[in-house]
Each structure stands twice: as C-alpha cells, then as structure tokens.
N, CA, C and O of each residue as an XYZ file, in Angstrom:
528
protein
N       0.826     -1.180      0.000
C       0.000      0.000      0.000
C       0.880      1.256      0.000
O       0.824      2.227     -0.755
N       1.704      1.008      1.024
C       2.741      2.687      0.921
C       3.264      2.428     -0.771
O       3.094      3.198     -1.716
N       3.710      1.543     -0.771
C       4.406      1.281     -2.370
C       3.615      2.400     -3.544
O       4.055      3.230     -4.340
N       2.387      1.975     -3.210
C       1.530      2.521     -4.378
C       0.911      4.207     -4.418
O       0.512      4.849     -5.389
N       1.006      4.576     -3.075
C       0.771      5.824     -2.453
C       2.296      6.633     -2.918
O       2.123      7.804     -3.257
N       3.513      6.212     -2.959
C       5.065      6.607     -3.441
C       4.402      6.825     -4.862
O       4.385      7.976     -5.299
N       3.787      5.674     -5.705
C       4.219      6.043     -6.812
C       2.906      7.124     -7.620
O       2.887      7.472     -8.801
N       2.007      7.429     -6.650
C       1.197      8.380     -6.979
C       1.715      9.803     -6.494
O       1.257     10.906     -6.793
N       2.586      9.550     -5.824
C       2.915     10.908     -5.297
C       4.033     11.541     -6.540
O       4.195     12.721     -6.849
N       4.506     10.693     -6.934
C       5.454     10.333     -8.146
C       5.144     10.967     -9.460
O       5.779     11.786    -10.125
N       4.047     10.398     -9.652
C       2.949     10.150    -10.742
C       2.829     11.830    -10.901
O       3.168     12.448    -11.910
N       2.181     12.514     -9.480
C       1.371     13.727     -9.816
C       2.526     14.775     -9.792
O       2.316     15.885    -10.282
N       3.666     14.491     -9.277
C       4.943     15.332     -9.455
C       5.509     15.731    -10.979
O       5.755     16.815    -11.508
N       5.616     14.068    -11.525
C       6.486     14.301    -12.690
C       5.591     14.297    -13.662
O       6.108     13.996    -14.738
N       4.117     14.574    -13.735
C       3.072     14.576    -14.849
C       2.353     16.107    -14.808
O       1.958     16.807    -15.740
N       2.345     16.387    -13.051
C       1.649     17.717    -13.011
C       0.182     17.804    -12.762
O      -0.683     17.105    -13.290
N       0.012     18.796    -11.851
C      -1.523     18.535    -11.535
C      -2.485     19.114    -13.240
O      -3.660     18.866    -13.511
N      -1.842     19.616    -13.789
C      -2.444     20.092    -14.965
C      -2.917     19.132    -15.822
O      -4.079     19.062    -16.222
N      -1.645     18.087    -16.220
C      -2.285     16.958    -16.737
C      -2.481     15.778    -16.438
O      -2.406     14.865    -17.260
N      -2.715     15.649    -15.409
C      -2.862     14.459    -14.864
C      -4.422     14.641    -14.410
O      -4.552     14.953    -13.226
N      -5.203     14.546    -14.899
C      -6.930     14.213    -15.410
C      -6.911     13.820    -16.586
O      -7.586     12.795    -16.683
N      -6.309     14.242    -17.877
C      -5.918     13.440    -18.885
C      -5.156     12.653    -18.663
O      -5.848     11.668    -18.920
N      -4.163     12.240    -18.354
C      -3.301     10.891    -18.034
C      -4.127      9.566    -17.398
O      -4.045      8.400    -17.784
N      -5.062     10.183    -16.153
C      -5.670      9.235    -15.869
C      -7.046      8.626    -16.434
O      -7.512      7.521    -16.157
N      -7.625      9.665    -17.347
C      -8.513      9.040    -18.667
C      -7.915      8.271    -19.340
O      -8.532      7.328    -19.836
N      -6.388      8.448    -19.593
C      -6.018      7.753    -20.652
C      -5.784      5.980    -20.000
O      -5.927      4.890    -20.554
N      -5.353      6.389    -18.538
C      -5.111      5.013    -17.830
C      -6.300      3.984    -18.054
O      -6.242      2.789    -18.345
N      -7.506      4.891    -17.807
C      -8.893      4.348    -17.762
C      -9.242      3.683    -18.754
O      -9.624      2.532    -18.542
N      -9.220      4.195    -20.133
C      -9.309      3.677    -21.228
C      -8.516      2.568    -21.216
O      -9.201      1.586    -21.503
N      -7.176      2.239    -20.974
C      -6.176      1.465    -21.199
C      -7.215     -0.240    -20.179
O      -7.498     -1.380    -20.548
N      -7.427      0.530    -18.899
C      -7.707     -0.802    -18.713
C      -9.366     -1.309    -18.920
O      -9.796     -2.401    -18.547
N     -10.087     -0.347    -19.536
C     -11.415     -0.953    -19.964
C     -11.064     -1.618    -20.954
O     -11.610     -2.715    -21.077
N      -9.987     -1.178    -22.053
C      -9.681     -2.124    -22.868
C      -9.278     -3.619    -22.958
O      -9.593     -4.488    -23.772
N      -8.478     -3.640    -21.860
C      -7.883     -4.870    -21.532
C      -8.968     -5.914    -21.266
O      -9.278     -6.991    -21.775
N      -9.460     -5.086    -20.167
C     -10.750     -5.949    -19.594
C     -11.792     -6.406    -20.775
O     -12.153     -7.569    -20.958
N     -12.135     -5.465    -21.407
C     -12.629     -6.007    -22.408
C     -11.761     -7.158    -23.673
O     -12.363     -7.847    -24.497
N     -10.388     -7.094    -23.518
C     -10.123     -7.552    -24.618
C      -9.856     -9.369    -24.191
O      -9.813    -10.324    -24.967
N      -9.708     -9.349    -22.636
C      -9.670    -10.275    -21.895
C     -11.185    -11.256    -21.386
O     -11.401    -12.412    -21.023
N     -11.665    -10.514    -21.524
C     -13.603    -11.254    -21.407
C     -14.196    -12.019    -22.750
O     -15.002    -12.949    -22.784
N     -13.314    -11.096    -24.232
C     -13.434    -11.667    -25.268
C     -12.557    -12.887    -25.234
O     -12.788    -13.954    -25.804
N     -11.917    -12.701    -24.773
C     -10.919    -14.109    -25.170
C     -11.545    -15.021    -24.416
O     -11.847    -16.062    -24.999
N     -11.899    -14.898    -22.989
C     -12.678    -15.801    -22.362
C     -13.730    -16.599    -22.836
O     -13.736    -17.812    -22.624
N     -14.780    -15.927    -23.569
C     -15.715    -16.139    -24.209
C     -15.815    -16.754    -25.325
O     -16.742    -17.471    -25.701
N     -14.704    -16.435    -25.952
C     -13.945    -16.998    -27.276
C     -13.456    -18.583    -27.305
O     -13.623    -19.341    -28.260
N     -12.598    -19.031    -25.622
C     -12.273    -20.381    -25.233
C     -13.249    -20.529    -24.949
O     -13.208    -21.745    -25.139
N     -14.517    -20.320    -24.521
C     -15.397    -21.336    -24.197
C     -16.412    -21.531    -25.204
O     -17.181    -22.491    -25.154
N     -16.444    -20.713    -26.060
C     -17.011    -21.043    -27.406
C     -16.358    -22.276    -28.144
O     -17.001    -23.147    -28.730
N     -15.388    -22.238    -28.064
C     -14.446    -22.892    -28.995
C     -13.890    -24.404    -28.337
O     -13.397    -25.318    -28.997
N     -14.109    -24.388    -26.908
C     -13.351    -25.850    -26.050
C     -14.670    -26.179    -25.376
O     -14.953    -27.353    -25.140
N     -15.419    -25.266    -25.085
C     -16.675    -25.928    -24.060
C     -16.817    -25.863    -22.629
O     -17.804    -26.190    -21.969
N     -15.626    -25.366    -22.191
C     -15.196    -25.164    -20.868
C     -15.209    -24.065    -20.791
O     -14.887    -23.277    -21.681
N     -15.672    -23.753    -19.461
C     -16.369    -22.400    -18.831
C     -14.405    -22.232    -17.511
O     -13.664    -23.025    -16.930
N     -14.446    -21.459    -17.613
C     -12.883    -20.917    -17.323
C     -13.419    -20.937    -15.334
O     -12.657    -21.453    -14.517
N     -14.573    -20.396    -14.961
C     -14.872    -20.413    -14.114
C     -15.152    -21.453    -13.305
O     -15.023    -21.313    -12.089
N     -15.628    -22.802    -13.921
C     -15.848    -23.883    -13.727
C     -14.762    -25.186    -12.992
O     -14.896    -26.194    -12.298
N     -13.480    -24.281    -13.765
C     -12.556    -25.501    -13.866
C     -11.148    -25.493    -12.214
O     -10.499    -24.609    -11.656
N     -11.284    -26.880    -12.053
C     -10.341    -26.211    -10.948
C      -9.594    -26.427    -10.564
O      -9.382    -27.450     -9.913
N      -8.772    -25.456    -10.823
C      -7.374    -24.691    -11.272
C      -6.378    -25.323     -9.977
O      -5.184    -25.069    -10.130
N      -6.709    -26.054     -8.819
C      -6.204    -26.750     -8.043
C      -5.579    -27.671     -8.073
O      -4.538    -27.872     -7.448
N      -6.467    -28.823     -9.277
C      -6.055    -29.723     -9.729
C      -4.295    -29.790    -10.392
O      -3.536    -30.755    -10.302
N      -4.009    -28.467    -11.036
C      -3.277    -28.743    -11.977
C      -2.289    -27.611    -11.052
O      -1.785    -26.723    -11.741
N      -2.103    -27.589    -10.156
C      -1.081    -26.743     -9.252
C      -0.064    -27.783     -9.048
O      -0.241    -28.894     -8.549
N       1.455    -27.071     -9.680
C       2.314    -27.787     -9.731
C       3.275    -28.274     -8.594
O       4.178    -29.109     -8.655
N       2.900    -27.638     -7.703
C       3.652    -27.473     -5.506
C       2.804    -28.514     -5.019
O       2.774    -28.601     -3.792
N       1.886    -29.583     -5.867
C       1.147    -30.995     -5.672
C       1.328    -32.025     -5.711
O       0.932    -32.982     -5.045
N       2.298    -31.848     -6.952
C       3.165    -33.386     -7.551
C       4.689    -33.338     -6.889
O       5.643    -32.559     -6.894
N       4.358    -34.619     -6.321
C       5.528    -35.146     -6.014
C       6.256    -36.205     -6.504
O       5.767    -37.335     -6.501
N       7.511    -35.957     -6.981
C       8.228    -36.811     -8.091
C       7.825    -38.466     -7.352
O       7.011    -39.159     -7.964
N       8.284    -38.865     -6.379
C       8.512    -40.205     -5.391
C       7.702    -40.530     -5.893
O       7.860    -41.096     -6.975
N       6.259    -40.306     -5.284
C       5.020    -40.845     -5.638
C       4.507    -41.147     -7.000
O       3.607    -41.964     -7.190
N       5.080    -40.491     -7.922
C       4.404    -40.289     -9.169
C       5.387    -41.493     -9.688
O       4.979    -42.112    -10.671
N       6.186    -41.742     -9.329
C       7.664    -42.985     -9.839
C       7.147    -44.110     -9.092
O       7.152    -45.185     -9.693
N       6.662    -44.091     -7.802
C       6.461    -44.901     -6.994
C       5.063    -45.925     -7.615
O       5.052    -47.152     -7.719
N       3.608    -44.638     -8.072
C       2.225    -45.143     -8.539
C       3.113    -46.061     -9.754
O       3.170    -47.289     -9.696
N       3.589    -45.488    -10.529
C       4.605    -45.749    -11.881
C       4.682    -47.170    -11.558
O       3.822    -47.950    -11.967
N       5.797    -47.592    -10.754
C       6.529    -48.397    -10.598
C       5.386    -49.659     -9.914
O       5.750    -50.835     -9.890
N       4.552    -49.407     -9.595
C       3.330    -50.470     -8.939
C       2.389    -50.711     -9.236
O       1.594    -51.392     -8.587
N       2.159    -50.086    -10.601
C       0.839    -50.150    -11.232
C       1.554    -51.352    -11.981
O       2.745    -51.465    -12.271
N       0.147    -52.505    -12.291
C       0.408    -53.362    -12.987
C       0.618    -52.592    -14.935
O       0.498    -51.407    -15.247
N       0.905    -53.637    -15.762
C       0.738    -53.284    -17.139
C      -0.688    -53.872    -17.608
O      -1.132    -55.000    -17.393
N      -1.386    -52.623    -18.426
C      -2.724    -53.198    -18.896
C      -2.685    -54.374    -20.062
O      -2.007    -54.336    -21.089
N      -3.388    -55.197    -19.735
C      -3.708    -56.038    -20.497
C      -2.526    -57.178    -20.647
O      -2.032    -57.583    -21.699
N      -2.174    -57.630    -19.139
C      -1.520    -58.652    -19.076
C      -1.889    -59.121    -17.863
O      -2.513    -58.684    -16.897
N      -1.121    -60.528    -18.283
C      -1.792    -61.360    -16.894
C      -0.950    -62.323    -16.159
O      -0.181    -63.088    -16.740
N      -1.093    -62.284    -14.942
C       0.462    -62.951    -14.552
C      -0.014    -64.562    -14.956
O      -1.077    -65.037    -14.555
N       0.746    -65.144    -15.628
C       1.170    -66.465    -16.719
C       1.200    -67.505    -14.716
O       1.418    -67.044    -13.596
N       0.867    -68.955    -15.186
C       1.056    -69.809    -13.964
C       2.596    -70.225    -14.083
O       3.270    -69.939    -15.073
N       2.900    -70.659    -13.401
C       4.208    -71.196    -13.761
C       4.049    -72.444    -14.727
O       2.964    -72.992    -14.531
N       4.695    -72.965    -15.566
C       4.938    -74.416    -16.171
C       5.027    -75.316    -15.508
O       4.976    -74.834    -14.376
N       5.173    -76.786    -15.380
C       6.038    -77.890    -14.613
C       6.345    -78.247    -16.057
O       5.801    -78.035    -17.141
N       7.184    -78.727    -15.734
C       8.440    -79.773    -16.592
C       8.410    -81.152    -16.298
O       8.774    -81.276    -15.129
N       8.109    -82.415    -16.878
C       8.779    -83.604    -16.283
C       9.840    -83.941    -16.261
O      10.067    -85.031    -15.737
N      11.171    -83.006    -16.926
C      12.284    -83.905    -17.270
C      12.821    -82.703    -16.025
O      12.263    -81.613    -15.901
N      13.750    -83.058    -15.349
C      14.808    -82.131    -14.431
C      15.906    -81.363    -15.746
O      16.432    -81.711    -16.803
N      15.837    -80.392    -15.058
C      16.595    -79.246    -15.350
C      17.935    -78.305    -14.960
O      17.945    -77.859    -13.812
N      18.724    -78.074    -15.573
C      19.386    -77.319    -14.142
C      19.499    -75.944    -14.537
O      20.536    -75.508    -15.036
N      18.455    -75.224    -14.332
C      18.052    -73.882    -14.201
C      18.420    -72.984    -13.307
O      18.741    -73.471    -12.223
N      18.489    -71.658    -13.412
C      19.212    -70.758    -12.407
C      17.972    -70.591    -11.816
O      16.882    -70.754    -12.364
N      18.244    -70.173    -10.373
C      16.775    -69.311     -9.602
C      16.106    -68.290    -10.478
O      14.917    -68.014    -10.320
N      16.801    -67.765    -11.338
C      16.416    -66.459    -12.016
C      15.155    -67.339    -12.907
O      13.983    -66.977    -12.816
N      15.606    -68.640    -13.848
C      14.797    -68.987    -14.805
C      13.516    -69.567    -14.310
O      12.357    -69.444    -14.708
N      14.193    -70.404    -13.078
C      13.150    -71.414    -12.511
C      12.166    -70.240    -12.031
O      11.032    -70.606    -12.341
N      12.125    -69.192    -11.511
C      11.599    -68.014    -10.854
C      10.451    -67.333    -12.526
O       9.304    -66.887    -12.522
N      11.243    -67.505    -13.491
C      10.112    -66.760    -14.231
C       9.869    -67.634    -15.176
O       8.745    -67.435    -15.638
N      10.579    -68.781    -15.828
C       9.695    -69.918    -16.357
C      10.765    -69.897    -18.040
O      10.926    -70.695    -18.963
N      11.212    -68.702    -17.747
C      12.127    -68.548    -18.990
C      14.034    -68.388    -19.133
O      14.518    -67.722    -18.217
N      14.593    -68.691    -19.705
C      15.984    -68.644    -19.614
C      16.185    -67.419    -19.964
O      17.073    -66.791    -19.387
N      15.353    -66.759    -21.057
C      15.797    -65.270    -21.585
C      15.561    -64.269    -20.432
O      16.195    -63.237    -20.652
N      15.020    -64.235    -19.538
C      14.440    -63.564    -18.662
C      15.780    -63.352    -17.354
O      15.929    -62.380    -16.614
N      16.320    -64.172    -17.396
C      17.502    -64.078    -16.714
C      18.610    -63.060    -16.601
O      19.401    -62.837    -17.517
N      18.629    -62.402    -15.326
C      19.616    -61.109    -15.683
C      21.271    -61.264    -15.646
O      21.880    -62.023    -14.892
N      21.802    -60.460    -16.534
C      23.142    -60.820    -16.442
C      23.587    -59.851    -15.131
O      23.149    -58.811    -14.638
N      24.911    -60.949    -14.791
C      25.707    -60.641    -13.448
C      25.916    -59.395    -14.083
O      25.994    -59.097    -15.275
N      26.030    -58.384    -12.510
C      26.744    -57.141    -12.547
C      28.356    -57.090    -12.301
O      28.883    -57.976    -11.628
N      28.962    -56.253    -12.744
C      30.803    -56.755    -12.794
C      30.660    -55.112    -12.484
O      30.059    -54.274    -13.156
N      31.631    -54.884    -10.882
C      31.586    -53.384    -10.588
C      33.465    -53.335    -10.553
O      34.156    -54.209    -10.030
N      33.948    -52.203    -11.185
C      35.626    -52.783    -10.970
C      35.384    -51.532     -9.883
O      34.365    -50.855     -9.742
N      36.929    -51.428     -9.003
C      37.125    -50.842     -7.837
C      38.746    -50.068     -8.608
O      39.720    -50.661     -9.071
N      38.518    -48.758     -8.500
C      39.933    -48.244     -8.470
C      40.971    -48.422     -7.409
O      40.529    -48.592     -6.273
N      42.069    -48.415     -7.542
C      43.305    -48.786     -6.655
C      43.051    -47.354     -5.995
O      42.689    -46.389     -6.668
N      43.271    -47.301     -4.632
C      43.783    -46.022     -3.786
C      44.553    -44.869     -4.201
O      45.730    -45.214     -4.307
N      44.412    -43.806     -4.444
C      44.880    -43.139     -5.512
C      44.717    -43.439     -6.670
O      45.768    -43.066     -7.193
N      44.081    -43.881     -7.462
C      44.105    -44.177     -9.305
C      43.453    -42.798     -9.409
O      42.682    -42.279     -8.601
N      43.873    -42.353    -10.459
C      42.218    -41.227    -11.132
C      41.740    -41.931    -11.745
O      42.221    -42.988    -12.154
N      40.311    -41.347    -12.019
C      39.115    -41.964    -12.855
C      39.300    -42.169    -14.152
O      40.483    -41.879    -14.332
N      38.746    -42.559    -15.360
C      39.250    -42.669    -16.330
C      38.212    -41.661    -16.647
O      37.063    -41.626    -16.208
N      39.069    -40.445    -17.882
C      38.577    -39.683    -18.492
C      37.916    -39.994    -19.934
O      38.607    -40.771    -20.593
N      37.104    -39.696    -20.371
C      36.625    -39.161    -21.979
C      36.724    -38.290    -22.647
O      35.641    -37.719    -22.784
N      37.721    -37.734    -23.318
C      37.573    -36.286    -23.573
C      36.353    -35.605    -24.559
O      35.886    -34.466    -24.517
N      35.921    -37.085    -25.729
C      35.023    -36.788    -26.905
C      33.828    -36.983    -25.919
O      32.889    -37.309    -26.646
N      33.448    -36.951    -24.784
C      32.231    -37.016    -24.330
C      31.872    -36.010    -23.668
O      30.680    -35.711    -23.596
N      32.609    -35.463    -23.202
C      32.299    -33.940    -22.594
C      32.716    -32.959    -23.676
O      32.595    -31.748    -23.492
C-alpha cells in the first residue's frame, strides 16, 4: 500500500496537476480495454473448447502438488494393462536352471551378473575427452 501511495505521489509530481486528469482518462481507457479484450478471449475459449474458465479447478493442476517419489512410486506399482500374470509351467524332465529362470519360467528372462571394478587407492578416474 505505501508502495503505491510513493508512486502516486510520483505520478502527480512528474506529470503535473495540470495533466494528470488526462493521463488518468487515458489510464482508464487502457484498462477498460484490456478488460474487455480479456472477457473476449474468455468467451472466445469457451465457445471454442466448451469449458467455462470459471468452472474448472485450477487446483487440480497446481504444480507445488506433484511429487516426483510418488508419481515414480504409482509408476513403478501399477500393474501393465492387459496382461496377466502367466502360472508357472512344470516340466517332467529335471533341469538345471538358475533361480532367475526357474523363478520366471524362462531362460531369456535371466539377468546378467553385474561386474563393478574398484579403483586402486589413488588411481584417477578414467577420463573421456570426446564425451564432454
């Protein structure tokens, strides 16, 4: 409020009490325009989408709502549509299958070992130069 009281005091200094009744017609105009040019557009999206601007709510789609975890988490636990978990097989003949295969019924399904190497104490890292 003081903010805006500064810049009227401002206003009538560096414009003048002389013209400043025209300045502020002209302000006036400026924002009947807007307002008007902004009610058209309103009117215009809901002509055109069907949705009433007033209607809709604007809560839903507030972005300080979504939280990454959760949204990775629903992600990650939702089944896939239109599948169905398969029974397992039996076999009569013995096999010698990894837990991985015997576990999903398939050999392809099997993950390959992870291989992590360890640098020596002091080593540096190995650089790329064409990658950066």
């Amino acid at each position: 409020m003081n903010e805006l009281f500064i810049l009227l005091v401002i206003a009538v200094l560096v414009i003048g009490p002389k013209r400043l009744p025209e300045y502020t017609q002209k302000l006036t105009n400026i924002v009947r325009e807007i307002r008007r040019m902004a009610s058209g557009a309103r009117e215009q999206l809901r002509e055109e989408t069907g949705v009433d601007l007033n209607e809709v709510d604007w809560r839903k789609y507030d972005p300080r709502q979504y939280d990454p975890r959760k949204i990775i988490r629903d992600a990650l636990l939702e089944d896939e549509p239109g599948t169905q978990a398969a029974a397992p097989t039996q076999t009569s003949t013995p096999s010698a299958e990894s837990p991985a295969e015997a576990a999903t019924g398939s050999p392809a399904a099997a993950p390959a070992p992870r291989v992590v190497e360890r640098l020596a104490p002091g080593q540096a890292a190995p650089f790329d130069s064409d990658a950066t």
